[in-house]
N, C-alpha and C positions, 0 to 999 in steps of 0.2 A: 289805604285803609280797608279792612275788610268788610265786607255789607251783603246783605241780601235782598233779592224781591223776588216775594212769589207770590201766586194767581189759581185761579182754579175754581169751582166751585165742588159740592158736594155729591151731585149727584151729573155731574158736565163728563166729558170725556177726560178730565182727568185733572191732575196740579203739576204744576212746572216750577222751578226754583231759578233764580240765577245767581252766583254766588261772584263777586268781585273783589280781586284783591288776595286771593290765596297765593300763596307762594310756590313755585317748581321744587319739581322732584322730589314730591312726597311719596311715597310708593300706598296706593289706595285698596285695598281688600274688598270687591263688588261685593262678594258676600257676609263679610262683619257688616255692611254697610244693612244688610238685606236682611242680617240677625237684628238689627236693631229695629226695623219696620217689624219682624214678628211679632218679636217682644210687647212690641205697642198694642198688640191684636190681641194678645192675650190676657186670662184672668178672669175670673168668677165673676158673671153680674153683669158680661157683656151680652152685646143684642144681638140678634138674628145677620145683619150685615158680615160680622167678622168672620160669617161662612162662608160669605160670596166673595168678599176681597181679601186676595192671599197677594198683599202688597209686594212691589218687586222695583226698584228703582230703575230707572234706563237712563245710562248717559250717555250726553248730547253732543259733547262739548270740554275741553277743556284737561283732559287726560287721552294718555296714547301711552302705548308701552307699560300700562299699569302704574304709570307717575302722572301725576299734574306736570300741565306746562309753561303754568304763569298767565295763562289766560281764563277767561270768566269760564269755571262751568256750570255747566246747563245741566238740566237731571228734568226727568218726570215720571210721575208715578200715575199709570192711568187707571182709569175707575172701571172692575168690570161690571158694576152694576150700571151702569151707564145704558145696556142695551136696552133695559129695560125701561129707563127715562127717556127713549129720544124724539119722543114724542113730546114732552113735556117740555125737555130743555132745548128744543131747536131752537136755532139764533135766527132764523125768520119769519117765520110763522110765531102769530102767537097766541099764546094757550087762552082757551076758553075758560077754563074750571079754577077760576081767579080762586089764593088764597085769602079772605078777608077777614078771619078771625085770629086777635092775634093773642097769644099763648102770655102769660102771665110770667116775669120769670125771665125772658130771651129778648133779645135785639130785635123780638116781629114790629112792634108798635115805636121805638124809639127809629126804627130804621128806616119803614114805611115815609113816618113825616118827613123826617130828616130829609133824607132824598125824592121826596117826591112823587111814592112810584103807589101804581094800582094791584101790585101782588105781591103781599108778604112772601111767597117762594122766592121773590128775587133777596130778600135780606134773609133767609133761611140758609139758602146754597151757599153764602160765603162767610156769613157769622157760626158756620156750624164747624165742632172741633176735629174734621174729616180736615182739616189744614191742617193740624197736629200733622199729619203723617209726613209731607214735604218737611216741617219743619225737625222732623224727625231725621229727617235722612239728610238735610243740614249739616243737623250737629253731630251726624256719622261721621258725616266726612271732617270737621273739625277735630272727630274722636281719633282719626287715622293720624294726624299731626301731633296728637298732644300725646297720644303712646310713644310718638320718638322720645317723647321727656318724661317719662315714665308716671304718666299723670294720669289716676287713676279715678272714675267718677262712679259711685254706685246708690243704692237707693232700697230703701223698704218702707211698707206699710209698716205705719204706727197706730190707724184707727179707721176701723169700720162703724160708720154710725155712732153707737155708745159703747162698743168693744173694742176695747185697746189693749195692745201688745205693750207691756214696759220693759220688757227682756231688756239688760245691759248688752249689747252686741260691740266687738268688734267688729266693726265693716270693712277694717282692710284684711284681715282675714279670708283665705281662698275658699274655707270647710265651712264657713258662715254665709257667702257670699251665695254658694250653691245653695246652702238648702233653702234660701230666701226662692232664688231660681225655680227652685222644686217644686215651691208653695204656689196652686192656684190663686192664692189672692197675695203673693210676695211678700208674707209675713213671716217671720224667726219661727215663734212659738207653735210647735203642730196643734196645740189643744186651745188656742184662742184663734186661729182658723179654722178651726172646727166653729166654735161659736159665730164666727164672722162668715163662716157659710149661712148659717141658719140666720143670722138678722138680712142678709140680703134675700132667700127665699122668704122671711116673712113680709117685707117690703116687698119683693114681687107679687105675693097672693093677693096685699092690700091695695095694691096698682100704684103702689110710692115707690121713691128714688131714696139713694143715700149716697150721701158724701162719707166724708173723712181725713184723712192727715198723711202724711209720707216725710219720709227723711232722708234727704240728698245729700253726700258726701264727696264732696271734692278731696283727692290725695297727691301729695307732693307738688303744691303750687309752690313757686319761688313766692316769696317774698318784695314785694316792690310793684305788684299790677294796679292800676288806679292811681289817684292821686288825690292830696286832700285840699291840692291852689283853687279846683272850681267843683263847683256843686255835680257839674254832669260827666264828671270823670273819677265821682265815687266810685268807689267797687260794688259797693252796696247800694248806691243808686242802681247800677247800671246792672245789676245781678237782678233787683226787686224790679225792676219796671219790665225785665225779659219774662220771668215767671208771672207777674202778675198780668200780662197780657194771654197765658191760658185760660180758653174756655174753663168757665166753671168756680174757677182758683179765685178767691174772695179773701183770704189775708196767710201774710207768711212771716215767715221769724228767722233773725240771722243769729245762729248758735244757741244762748240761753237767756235771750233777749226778753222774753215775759216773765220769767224768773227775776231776770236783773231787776226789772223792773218795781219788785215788792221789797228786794235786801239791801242791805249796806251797801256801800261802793269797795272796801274793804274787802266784803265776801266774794265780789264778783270780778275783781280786776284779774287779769291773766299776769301771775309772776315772772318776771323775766328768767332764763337762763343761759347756760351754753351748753350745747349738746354737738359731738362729734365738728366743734368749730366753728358751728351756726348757733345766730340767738335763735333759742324756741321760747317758749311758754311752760309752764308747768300743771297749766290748764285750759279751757281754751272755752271757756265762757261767751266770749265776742267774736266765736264763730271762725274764725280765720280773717276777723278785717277788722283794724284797727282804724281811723280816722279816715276811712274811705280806701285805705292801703291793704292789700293782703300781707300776711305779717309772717307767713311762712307756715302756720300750721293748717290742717285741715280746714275748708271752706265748708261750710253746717248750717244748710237750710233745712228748714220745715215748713211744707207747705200743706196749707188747708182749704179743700175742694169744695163748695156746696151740692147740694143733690140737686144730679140734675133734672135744670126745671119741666120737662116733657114729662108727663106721668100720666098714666091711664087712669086715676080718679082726676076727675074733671075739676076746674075750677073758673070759679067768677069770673070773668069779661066783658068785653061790649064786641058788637061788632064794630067796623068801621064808619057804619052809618050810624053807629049809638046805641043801637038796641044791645039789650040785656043780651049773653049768651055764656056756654059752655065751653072752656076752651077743649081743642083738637089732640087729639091722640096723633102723635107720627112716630113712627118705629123710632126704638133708643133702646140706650143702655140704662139693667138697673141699679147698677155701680158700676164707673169708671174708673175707681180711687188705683186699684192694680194696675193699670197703662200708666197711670198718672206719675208714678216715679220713673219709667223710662222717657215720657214727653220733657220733666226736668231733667235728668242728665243730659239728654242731649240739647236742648235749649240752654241750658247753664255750660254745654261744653261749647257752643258758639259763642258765646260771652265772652269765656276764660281763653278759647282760639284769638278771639280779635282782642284783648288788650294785653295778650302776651303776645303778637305781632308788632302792639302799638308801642308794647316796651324794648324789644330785641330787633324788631325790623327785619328787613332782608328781603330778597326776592328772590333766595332757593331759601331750600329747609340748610341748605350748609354755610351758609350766610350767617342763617340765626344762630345753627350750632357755634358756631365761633362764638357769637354776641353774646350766646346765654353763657358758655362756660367759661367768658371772661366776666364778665358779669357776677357768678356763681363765688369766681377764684376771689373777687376784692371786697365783695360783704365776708368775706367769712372772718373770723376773731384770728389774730395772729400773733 
């Protein structure tokens, strides 16, 4: 079964991944791997950090010859802002300059208790979305697997704050895809990124954050991943509880799921058909998952960010000792929402890696090739 663990903190010497369960001779791209941590760096509304970390993954483990070879690998990405913390984050000495105020909004005061501990930095360093980036370079490497199957994952901005993008887009489209690419805040539209410039500079003059919305696009999944016998081998569970474990990410939608939600059933059922010998849909309302099953069309989430909670106007607190206070300004971002559809692609393409593993099996990539395109040959209509 495929799984991961990873470690690290935020401002420590760096995050480590271990990924178990991949399969041999996959042939891996270091640097598609290393386009994908860019990606994550960039976009309008990021902080002063994404100057200093020009992420680069190092592997440890587990590839030779530019293939995997069925063994766990290891990957890390280290922190160069690190030299500047090592005072701070030494693992034996320890820091005088205790954090005690905790920020309204973050895991400072739920974490502290929980655990036990006398410095909010210690729940700061690894509640902070600076894990995003291993988990990034994750679902690279699951991205090198799923291009053997021609399975395609992309993403754009649909809303900055209260400026949305409604463009109809085809997103499997190559001339659509780029100029999303093009776009400082990875939106379609040039003249509502324009707008969506200006609402994140006025949130930065007012010392506020903004969220907003993004739309993930899964292309050419088979049909048959998940299953609908147990709760935790939904598709849709196990796609929503991957996404909704991103910092920040506060609710998401599968297809046109809040839609459905106000019309007929009528209006919104996906019609069956046949198309080139496969059942398709003739619309695809339900996202790509049917009863917990992907059903062969596009997989179509929408996910929605809150702003994040770090903002230089202050707000309400206590300290730890009770007294009234201010909470703390610490470097951040004034919109993330533009990283935020590459953090889903590749988080939703380690999902879509390990239950298309858990459907086909194998332990080469030529293993599975068999298992899928038999597989492939006996759903189809004949």
């Amino acid at each position: 079964m495929l799984r991961f663990l990873d470690a690290g903190e935020s401002h420590g010497k760096g995050l480590v991944a271990i990924i178990e369960g991949f399969p041999s001779n996959v042939e891996i791209d270091i640097n598609r791997v290393n386009l994908q941590l860019a990606r994550r760096q960039r976009g309008y509304g990021r902080g002063e950090r994404m100057k200093i970390e020009y992420d680069q993954v190092e592997i440890l483990s587990g590839i030779r010859g530019g293939k995997t070879t069925g063994s766990p690998i290891s990957m890390l990405i280290y922190n160069k802002d690190y030299k500047n913390w090592m005072d701070i984050m030494d693992i034996q000495k320890e820091y005088t300059g205790k954090i005690t105020v905790p920020r309204p909004g973050h895991a400072d005061l739920n974490g502290i208790l929980k655990y036990n501990l006398n410095d909010i930095r210690n729940v700061i360093e690894r509640a902070s979305a600076r894990e995003t980036a291993i988990r990034t370079a994750i679902g690279a490497i699951c991205m090198e697997l799923l291009n053997k199957f021609d399975v395609k994952i992309v993403s754009r901005v649909l809303r900055i704050g209260k400026v949305e993008d409604l463009s109809r887009v085809d997103m499997s489209a190559e001339e659509n895809i780029k100029r999303i690419e093009e776009s400082q805040i990875r939106c379609f539209d040039a003249k509502i990124e324009k707008r969506m410039i200006e609402e994140i500079e006025l949130a930065k003059e007012k010392g506020e954050t903004l969220g907003g919305e993004v739309e993930v696009i899964a292309y050419n999944i088979p049909c048959g991943l998940g299953s609908y016998s147990s709760y935790d081998r939904r598709m849709d569970y196990i796609i929503s509880g991957a996404i909704m474990s991103i910092q920040a990410v506060k609710a998401m939608e599968f297809g046109e799921g809040i839609m459905a939600s106000c019309s007929y059933g009528s209006e919104v059922n996906d019609e069956i058909i046949v198309e080139n010998d496969y059942y398709k849909r003739s619309t695809n309302y339900a996202g790509g998952i049917e009863g917990g099953i992907t059903n062969g069309m596009p997989v179509v989430i929408k996910v929605y960010m809150k702003p994040i909670p770090t903002t230089r106007k202050g707000i309400k607190t206590v300290k730890l000792n009770g007294e009234e206070a201010i909470s703390r300004y610490e470097r951040s971002d004034t919109c993330a929402v533009p990283s935020l559809g590459v953090v889903c692609e590749n988080i939703l393409a380690f999902e879509i890696t390990k239950e298309f593993l858990n459907k086909f099996g194998g332990d080469s990539i030529e293993d599975i090739r068999n298992s899928y395109d038999f597989y492939l040959k006996r759903i189809s209509r004949r």
